[in-house]
N, C-alpha and C positions, 0 to 999 in steps of 0.2 A: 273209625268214625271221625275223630280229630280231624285225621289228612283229608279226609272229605270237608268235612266241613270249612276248615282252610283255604282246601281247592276251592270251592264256590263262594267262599268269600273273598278271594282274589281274581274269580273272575268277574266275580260280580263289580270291585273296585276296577277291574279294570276295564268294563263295558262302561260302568258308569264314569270315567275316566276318556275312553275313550269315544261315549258319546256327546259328553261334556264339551271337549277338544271341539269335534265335529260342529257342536250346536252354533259354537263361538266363533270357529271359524265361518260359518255358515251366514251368524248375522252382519261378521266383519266384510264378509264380500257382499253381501248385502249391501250394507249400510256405504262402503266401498263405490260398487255401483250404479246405486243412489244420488254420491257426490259427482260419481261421472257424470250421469244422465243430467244431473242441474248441469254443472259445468258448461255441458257441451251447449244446454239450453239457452244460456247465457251467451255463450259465443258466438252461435246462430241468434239472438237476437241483437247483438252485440254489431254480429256482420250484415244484418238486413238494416240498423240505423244508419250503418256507413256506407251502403249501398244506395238507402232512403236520401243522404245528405249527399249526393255526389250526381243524385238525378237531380234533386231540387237545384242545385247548382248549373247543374244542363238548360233547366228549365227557365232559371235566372236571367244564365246566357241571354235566351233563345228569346226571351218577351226584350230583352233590353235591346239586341238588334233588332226587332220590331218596331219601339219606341224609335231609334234614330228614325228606321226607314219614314215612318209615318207622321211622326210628332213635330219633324225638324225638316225645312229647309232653307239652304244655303248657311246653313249653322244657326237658325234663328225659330221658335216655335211657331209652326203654322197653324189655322184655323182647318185646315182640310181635315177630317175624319176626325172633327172634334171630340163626339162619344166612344168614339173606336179608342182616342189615346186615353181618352180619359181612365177607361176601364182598364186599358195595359196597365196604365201607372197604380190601378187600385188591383189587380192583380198580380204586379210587381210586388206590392207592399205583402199580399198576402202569404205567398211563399217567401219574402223576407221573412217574416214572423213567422214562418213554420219551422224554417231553417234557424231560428233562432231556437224555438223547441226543443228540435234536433239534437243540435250541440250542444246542450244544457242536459239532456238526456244522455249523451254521449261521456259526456266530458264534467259535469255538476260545476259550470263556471261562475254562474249566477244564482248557486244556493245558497251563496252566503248574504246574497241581497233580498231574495226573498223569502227565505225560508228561516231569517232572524227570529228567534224568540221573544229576545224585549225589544229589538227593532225593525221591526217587520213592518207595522203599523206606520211608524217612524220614516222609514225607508220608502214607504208608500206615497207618503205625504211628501217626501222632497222630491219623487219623483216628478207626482203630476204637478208641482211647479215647475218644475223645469221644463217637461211637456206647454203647458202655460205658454212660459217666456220664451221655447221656442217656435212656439204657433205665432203668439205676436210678431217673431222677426221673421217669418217666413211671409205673412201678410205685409209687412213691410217693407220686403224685397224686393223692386222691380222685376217684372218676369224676362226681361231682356237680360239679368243678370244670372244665365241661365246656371251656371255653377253654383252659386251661393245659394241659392232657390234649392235645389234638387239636393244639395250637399245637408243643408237643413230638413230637409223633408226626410230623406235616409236618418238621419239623428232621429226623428221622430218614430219611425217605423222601428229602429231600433229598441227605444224606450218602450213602444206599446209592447213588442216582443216580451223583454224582459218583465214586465208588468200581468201578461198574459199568461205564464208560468204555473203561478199559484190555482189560476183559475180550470188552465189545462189539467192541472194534477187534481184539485175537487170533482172535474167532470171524469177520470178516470177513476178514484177513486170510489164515485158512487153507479157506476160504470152508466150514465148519461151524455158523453161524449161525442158519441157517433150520432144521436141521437138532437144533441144540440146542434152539429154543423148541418144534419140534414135541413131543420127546422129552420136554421139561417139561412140557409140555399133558399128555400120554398120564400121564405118571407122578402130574400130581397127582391128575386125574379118577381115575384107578384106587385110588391111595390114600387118597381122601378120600370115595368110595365104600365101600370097605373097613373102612376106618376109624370110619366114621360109622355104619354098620349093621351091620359085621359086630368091630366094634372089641374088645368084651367075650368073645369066643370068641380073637383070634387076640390081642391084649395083656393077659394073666394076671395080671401083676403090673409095678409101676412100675420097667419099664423104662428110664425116663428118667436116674434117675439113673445107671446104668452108661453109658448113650449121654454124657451129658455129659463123663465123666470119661474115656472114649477122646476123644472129641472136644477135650476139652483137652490129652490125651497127644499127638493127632495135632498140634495147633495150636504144642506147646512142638516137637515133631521137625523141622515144617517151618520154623520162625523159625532155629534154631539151622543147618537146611542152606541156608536163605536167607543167615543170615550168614556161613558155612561158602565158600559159594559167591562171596558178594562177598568176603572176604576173601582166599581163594587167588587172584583177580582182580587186588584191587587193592594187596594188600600185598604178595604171595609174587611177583608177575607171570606167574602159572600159569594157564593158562584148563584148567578141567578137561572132559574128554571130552566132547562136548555129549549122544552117546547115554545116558551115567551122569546128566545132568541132563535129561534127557526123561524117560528112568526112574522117576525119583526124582518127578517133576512127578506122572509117569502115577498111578504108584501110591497116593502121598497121593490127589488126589483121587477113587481107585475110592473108599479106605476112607471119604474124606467122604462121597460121595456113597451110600455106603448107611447110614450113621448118618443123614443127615437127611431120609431116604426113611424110616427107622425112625421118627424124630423127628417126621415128618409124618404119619405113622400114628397115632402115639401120639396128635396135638394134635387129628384129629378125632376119634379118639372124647371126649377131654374136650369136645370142639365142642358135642357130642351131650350128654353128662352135663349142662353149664353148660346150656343150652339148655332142659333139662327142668327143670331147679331153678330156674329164672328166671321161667318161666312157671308155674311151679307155685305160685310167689309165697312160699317158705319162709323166705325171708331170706337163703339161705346162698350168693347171689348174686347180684352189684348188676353191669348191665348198662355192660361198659367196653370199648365196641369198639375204642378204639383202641388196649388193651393184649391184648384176645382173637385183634385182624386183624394187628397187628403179628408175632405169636408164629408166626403162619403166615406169612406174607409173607418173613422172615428166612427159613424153611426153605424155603421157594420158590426164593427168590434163591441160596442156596446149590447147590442139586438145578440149575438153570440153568449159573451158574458153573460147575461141578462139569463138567458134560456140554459145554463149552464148551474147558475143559482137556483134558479125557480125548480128544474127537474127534479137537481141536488137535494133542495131541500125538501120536497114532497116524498122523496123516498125515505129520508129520515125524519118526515112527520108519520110516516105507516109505520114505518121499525119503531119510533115511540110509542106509537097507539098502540100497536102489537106487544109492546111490552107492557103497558100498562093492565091491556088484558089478561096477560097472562097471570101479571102479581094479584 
């Protein structure tokens, strides 16, 4: 009876033993295959950004030989297919700044600029000065100074890129992304449409200057609750309610976002005005794409940003409200 009972308890130890081994081995190739499967996932996304960055690069080429063919002759900018360069040059910009994305994505070359903890905010503000005080010498440029002009213009395109970063990773993150550029598509074609042929009927008078001057009223309200906000954070140790700051987010960007819907109204019909005086050859306009595509590009960028916020933060006014009902 002993050597029985012996025997089944060693075999017992050693099924339990050996099914042990198994289970372990069993989760280790699991867990194993697991690390593969991400791996390779990564790779393969790893290899479609550098596939993504090497067309936009194609694509760079291909509009910039465009730009000579059209924008330039005898070396000098022409009036011929005014709206046509104009749009290369704001199409140019925007695969700039995607291909800045890209490589930022690829590579994390500009996450130490935007993605600062105590100086993010910081980093922000010295940017769009320099943005700023490159717009002023770009306007100041002679457009006959064709290098200086375009060379400032790229610096800028650069800048909104690196700027645009943050805003890309929130539209990703609340996965409203895809969702924003459509919204951008729709809103410029409609208002540049509008604006371009029906601009003279629906903009009566220079409207621009009241736009500007909410738009700087908006700009000084949300600096001051930007610091308002870091401040009760970091000096008071008060985190203030997160739905008063989604709020507050939501709503500055509604009011930008139709100032620069107006704003974009406005620049095509001058698109149209400049376009006819250039070709008509009067004088009373020297052909400066890179200060005509810029002035639209900036209200582009904004109307994006803008609807990239607003999305953002409406899916985390539901995920709050949702939680609240729950508690």
């Amino acid at each position: 009876m002993s050597i029985r009972i012996s025997n089944n308890i060693n075999k017992s130890s050693g099924s339990s033993k050996s099914s042990g081994i198994s289970k372990s081995s069993g989760s280790s190739k699991s867990s194993s295959s697991k690390s593969i499967s991400k791996d390779k996932k990564e790779n393969r996304k790893d290899n479609n950004t550098t596939l993504t960055i090497i067309c936009s690069l194609i694509i760079i080429t291909l509009i910039c030989i465009a730009i000579g063919n059209y924008a330039f002759k005898n070396g000098l900018l022409t009036c011929d297919h005014y709206v046509l360069n104009t749009y290369l040059y704001i199409l140019l910009s925007v695969f700039i700044i995607y291909l800045i994305v890209l490589i930022n994505d690829k590579t994390g070359i500009f996450n130490d600029i935007v993605y600062n903890n105590y100086y993010e905010f910081l980093m922000l503000i010295i940017i769009l000065i320099i943005c700023l005080y490159l717009l002023y010498i770009l306007h100041k440029i002679p457009p006959q100074e064709i290098f200086k002009s375009n060379f400032v213009w790229l610096l800028l395109i650069i800048l909104l890129g690196i700027i645009i970063i943050p805003v890309i990773e929130l539209g990703r993150m609340s996965n409203v992304l895809g969702n924003a550029g459509l919204y951008t598509c729709i809103i410029v074609i409609i208002t540049g449409l509008l604006g371009y042929y029906k601009g003279d009927y629906i903009v009566r008078f220079d409207w621009d200057y009241y736009l500007y001057i909410c738009l700087t009223l908006l700009i000084v309200i949300g600096i001051i609750g930007i610091i308002g906000i870091i401040g009760f954070i970091y000096i008071f140790r008060y985190n203030p309610p997160l739905e008063k700051i989604i709020m507050f987010i939501y709503i500055i960007s509604i009011i930008s976002l139709i100032i620069f819907v107006l704003l974009l109204l406005s620049v095509h019909k001058k698109l149209k005005e400049n376009a006819e005086k250039c070709i008509n050859g009067n004088g009373t306009v020297i052909p400066n794409y890179p200060v005509q595509s810029f002035s639209i590009i900036i209200k582009i960028y904004n109307i994006f940003a803008d609807l990239i916020r607003i999305l953002g933060m409406r899916k985390l006014m539901s995920i709050t409200s949702i939680g609240r009902l729950r508690r």
